[in-house]
N, C-alpha and C positions, 0 to 999 in steps of 0.2 A: 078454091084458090090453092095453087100449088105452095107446099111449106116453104120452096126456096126465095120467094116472094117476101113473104114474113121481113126481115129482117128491114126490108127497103120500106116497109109501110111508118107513115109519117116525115119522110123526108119528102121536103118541100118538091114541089112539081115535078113528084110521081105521079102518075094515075095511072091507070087500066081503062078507065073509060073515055071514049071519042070526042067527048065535049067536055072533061073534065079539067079542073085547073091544077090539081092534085096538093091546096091549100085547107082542105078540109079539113084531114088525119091530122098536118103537122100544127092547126091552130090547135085541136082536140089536146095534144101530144105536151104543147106549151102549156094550156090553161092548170092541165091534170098537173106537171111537173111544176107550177106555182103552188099549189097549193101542196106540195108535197106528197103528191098521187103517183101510182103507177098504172101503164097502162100494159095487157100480156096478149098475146095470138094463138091462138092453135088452130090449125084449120087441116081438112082433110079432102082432097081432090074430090068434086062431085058430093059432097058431103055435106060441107057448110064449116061456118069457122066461127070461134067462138072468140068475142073478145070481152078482157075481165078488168073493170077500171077497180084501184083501189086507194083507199083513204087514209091515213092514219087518224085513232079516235084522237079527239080532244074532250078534257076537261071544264 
């Protein structure tokens, strides 16, 4: 996936794919940011892209 890309992922009814709704990322994007998560991209043309969800610990 091209990096320029990156930025638009999780906005609502985006996609790249031909039957896609492009509600998948941005419910991901909500549930992570309820609960106080983040979620990060890096990807490299031809490569593959890496995505890194994180938590904060709790007690």
């Amino acid at each position: 996936m091209p990096e320029e890309l990156l930025p638009r992922l999780g906005e609502p009814f985006y996609t790249l794919k031909e039957k896609g709704t492009g509600l998948g990322l941005m419910i991901c994007h909500k549930i992570i940011k309820q609960h106080k998560g983040n979620i990060y991209y890096q990807s490299k043309l031809n490569e593959g892209t890496l995505v890194e969800i994180t938590f904060p610990l709790v007690n």
